[in-house]
N, CA, C and O atoms as CSV, one atom per row, in Angstrom:
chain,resi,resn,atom,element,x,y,z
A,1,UNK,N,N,56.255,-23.901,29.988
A,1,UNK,CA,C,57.316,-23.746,28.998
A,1,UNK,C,C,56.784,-22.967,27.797
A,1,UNK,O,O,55.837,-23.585,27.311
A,2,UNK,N,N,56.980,-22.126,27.310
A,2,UNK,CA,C,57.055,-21.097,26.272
A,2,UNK,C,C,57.799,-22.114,25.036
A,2,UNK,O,O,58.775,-22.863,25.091
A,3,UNK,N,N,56.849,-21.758,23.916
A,3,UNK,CA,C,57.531,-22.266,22.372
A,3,UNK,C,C,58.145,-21.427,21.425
A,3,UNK,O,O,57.523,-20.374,21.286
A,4,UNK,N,N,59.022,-21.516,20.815
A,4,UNK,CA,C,60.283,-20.726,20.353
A,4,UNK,C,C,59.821,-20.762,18.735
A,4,UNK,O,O,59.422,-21.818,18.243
A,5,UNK,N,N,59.902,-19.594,17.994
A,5,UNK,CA,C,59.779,-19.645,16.758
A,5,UNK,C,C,60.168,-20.924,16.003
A,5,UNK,O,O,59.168,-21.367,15.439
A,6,UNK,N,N,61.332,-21.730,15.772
A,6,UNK,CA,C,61.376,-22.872,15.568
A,6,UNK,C,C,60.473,-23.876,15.600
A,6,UNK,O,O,59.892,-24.581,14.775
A,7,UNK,N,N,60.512,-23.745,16.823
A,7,UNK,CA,C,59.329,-24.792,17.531
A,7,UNK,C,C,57.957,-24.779,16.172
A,7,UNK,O,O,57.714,-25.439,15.162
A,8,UNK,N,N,57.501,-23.921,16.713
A,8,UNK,CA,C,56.073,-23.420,16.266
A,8,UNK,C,C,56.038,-23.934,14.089
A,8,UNK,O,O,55.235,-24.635,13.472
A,9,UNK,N,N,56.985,-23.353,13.722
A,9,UNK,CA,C,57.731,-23.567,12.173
A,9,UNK,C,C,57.433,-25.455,12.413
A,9,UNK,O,O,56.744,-26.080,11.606
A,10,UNK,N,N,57.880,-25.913,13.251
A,10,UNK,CA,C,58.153,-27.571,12.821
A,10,UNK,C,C,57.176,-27.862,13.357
A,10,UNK,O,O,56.595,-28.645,12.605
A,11,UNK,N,N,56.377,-27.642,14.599
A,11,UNK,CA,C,55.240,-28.269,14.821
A,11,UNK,C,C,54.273,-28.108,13.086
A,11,UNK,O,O,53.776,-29.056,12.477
A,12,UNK,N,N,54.264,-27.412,12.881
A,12,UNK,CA,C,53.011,-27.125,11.454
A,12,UNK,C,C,53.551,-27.831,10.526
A,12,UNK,O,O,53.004,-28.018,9.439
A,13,UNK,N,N,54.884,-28.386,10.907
A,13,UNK,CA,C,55.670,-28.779,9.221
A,13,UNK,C,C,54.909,-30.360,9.755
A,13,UNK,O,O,54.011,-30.854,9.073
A,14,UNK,N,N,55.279,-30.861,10.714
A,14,UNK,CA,C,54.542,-32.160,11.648
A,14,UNK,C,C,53.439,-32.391,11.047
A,14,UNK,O,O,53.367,-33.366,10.298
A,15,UNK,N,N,52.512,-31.677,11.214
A,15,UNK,CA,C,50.817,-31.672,11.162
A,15,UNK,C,C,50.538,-31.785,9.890
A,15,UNK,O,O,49.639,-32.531,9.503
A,16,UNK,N,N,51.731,-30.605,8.568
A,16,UNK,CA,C,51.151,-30.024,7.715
A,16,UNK,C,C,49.937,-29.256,7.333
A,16,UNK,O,O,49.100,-29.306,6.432
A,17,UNK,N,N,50.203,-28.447,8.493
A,17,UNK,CA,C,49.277,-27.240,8.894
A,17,UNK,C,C,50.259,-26.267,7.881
A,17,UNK,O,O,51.448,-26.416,7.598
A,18,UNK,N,N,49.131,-25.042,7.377
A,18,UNK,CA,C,49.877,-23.754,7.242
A,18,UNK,C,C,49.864,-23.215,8.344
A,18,UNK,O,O,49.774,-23.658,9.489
A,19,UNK,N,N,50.022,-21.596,7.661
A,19,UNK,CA,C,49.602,-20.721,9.165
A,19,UNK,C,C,48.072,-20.506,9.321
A,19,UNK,O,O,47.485,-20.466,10.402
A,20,UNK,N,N,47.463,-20.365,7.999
A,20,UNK,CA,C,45.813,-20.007,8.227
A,20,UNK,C,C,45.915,-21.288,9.334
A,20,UNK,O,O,46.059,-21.106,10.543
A,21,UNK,N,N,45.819,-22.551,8.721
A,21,UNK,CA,C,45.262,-23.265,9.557
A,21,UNK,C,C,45.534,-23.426,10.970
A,21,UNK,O,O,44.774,-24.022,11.733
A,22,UNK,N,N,46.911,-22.746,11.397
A,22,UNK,CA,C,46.970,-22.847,12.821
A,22,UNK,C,C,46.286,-21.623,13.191
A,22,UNK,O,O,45.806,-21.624,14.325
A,23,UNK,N,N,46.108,-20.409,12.374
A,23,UNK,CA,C,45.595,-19.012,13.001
A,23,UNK,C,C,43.600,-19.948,12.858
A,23,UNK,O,O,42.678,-19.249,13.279
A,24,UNK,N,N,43.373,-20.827,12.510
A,24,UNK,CA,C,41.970,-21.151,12.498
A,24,UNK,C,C,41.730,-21.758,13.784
A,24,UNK,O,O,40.599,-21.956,14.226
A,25,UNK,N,N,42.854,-22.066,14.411
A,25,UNK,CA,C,42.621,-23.802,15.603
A,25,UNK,C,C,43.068,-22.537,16.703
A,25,UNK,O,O,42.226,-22.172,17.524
A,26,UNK,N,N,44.405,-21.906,16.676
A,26,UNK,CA,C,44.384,-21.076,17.672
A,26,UNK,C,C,43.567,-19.782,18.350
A,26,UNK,O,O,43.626,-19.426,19.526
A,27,UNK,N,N,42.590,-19.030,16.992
A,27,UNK,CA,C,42.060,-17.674,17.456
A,27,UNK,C,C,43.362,-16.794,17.057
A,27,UNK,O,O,43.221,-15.636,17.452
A,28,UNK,N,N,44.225,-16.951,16.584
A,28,UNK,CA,C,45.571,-16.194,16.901
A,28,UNK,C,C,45.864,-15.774,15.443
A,28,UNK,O,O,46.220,-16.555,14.560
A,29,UNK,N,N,45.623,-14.120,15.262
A,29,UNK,CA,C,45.940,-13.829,13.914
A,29,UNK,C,C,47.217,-14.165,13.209
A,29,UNK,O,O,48.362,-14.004,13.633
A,30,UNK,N,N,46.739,-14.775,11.797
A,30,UNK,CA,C,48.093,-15.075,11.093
A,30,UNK,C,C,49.066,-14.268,10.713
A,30,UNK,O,O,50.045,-14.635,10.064
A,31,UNK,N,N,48.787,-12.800,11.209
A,31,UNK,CA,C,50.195,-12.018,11.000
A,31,UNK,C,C,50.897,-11.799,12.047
A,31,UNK,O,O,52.030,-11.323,11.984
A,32,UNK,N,N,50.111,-12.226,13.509
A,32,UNK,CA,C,50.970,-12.715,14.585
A,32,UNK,C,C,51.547,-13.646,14.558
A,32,UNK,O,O,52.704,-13.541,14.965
A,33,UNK,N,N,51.087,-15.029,14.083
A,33,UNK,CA,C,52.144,-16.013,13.597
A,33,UNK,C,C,52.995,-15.753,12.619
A,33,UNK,O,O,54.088,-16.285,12.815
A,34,UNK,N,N,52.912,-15.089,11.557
A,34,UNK,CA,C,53.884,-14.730,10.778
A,34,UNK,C,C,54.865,-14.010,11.431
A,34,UNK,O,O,55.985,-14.445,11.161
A,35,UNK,N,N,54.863,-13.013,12.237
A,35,UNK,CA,C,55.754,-11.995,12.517
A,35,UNK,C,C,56.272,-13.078,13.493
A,35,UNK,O,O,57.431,-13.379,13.209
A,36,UNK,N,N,55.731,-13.828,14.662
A,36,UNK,CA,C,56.062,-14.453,15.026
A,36,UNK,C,C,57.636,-15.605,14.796
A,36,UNK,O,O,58.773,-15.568,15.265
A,37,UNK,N,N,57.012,-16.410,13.966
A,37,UNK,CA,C,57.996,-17.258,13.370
A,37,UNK,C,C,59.239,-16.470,12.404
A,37,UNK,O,O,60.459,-16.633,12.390
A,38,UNK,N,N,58.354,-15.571,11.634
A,38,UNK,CA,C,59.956,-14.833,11.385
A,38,UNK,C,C,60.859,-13.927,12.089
A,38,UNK,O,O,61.587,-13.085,11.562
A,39,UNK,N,N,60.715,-14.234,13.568
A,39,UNK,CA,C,61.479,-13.543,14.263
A,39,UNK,C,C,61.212,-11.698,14.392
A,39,UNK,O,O,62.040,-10.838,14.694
A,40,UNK,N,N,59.850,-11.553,14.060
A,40,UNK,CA,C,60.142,-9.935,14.046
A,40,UNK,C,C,59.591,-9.619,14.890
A,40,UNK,O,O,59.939,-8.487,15.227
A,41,UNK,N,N,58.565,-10.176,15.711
A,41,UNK,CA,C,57.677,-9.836,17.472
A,41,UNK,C,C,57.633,-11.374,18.187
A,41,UNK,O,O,57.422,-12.454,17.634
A,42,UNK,N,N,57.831,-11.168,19.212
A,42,UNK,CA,C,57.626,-12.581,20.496
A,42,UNK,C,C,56.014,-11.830,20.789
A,42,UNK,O,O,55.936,-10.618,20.989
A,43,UNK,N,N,54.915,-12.632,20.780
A,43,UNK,CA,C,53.634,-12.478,20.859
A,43,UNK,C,C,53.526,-12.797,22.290
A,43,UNK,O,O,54.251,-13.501,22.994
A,44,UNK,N,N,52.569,-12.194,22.542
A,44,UNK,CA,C,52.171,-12.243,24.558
A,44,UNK,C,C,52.256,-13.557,24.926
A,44,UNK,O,O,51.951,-14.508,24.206
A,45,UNK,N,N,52.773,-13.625,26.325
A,45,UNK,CA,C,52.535,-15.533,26.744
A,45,UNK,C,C,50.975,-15.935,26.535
A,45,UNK,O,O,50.791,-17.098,26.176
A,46,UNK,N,N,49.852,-15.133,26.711
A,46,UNK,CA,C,48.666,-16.026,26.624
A,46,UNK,C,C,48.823,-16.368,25.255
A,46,UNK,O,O,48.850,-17.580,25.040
A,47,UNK,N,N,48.956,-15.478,24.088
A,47,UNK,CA,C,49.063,-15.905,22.718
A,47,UNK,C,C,49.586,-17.342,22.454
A,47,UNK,O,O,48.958,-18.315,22.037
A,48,UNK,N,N,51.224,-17.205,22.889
A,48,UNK,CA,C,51.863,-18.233,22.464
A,48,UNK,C,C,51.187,-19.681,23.237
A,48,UNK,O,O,51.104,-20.695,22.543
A,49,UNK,N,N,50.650,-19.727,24.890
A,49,UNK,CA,C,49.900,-20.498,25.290
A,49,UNK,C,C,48.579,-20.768,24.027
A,49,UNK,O,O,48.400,-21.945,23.712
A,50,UNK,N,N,47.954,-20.011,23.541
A,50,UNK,CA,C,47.080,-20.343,22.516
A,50,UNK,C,C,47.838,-20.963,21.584
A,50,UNK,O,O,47.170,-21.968,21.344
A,51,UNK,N,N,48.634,-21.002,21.023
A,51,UNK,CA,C,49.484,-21.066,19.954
A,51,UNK,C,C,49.738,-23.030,20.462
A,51,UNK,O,O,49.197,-24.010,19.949
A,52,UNK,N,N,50.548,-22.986,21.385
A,52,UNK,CA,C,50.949,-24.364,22.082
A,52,UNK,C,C,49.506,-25.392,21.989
A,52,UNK,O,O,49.279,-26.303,21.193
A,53,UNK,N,N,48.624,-24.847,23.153
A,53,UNK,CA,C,47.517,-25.441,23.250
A,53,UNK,C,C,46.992,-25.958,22.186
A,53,UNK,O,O,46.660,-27.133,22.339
A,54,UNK,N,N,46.751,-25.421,20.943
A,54,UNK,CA,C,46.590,-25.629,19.478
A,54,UNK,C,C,47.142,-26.583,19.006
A,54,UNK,O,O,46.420,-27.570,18.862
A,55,UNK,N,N,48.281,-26.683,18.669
A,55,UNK,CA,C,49.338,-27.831,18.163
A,55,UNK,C,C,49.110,-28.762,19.665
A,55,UNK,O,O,48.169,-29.510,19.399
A,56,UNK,N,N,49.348,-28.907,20.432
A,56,UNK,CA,C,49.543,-30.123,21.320
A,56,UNK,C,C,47.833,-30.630,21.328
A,56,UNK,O,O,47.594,-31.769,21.729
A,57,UNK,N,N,46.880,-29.888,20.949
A,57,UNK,CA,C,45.834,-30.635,21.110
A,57,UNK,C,C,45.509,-31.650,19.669
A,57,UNK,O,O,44.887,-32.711,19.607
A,58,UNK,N,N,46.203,-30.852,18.570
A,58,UNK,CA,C,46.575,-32.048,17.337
A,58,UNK,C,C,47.360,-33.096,17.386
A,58,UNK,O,O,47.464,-33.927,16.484
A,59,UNK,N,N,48.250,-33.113,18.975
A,59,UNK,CA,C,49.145,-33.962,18.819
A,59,UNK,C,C,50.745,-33.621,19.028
A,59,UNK,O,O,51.479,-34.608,19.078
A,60,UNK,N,N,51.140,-32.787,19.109
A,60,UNK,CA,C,52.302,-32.121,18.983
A,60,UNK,C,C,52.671,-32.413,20.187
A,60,UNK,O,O,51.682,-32.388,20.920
A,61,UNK,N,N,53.642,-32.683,20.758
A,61,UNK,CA,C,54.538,-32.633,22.015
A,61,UNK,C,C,55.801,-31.576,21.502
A,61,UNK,O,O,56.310,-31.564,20.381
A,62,UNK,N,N,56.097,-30.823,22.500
A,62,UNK,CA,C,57.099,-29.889,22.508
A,62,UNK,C,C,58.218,-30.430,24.015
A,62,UNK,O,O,58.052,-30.401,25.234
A,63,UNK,N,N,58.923,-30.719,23.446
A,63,UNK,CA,C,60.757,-31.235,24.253
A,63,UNK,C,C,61.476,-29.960,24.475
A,63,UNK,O,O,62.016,-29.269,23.611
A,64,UNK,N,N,61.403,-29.710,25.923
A,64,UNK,CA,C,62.105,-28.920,26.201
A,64,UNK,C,C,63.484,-28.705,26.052
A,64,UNK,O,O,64.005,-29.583,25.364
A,65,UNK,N,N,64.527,-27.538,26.598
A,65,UNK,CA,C,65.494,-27.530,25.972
A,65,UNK,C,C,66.369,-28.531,27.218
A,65,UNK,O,O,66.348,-28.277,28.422
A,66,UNK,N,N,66.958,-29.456,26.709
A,66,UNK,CA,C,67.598,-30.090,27.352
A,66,UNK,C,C,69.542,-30.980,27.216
A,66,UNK,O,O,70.097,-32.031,27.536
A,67,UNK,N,N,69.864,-29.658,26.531
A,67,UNK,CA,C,71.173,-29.756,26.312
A,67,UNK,C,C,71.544,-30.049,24.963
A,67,UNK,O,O,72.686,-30.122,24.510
A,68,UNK,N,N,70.502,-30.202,24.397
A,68,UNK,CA,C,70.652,-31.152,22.841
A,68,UNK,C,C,69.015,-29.773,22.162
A,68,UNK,O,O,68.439,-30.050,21.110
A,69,UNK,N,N,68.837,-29.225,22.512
A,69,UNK,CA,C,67.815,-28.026,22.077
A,69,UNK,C,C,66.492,-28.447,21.909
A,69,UNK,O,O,66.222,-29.552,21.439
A,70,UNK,N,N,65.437,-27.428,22.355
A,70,UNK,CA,C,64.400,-27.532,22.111
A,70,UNK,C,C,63.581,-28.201,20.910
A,70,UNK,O,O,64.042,-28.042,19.780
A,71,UNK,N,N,62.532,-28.858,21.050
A,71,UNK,CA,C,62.245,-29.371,19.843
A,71,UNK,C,C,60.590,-29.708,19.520
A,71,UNK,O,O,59.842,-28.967,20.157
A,72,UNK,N,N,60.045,-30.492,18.823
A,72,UNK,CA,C,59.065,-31.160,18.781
A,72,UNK,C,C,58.960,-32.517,18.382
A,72,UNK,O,O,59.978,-33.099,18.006
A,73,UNK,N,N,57.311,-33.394,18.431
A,73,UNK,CA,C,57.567,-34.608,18.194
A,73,UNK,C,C,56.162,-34.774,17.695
A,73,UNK,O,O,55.671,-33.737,17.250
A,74,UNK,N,N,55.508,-35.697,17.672
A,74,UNK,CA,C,54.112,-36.264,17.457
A,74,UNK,C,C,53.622,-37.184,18.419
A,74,UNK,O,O,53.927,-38.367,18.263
A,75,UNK,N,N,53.036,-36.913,19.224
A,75,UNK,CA,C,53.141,-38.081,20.394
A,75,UNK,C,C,52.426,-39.460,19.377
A,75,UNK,O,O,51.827,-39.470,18.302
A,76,UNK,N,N,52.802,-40.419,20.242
A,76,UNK,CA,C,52.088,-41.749,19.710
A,76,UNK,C,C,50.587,-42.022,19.182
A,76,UNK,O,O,49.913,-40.999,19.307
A,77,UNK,N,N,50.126,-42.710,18.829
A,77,UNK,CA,C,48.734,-42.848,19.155
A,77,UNK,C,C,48.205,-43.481,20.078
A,77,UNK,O,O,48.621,-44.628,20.241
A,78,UNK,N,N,47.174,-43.001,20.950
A,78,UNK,CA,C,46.787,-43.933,21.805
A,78,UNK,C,C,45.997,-45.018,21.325
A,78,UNK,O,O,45.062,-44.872,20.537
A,79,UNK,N,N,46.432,-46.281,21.876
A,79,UNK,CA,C,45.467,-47.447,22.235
A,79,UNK,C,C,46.059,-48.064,20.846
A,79,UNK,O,O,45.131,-48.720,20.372
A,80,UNK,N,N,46.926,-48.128,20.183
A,80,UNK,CA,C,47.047,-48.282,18.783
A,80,UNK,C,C,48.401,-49.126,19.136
A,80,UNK,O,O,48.994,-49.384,20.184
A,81,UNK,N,N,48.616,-49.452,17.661
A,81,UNK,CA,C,50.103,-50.576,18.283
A,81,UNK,C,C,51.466,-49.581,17.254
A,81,UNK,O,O,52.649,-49.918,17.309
């Protein structure tokens, strides 16, 4: 599944990541995320796979689109109550 400018915008709002800090965790220059999220280039699938991989390894779950729209979440913590 591919992550949608949105997506990517609320995963960082989640974390309270900027963009440096996701262009630090991904390898993925921050004017590709910029252009990115403001809608002005869709960045290569390996990118955006970098991009995903990044946020979901902080935690991020991405909800596919399932009639009610794509989204994100924070998964739980493990082992925790």
């Amino acid at each position: 599944m591919d992550i949608n400018a949105e997506q990517c915008r609320a995963a960082r709002a989640l974390l309270g990541w900027s963009q440096d800090q996701l262009a630090a965790s991904s390898k993925v220059a921050k004017a590709t995320i910029a252009n990115f999220e403001s809608g002005k280039r869709t960045p290569y699938e390996r990118t955006l796979a970098d991009l995903r991989g990044s946020l979901e390894a902080a935690g991020v779950v991405f909800i596919p689109e399932n009639g009610g729209g794509a989204g994100v979440r924070l998964a739980k913590p493990r082992g925790g109550a």
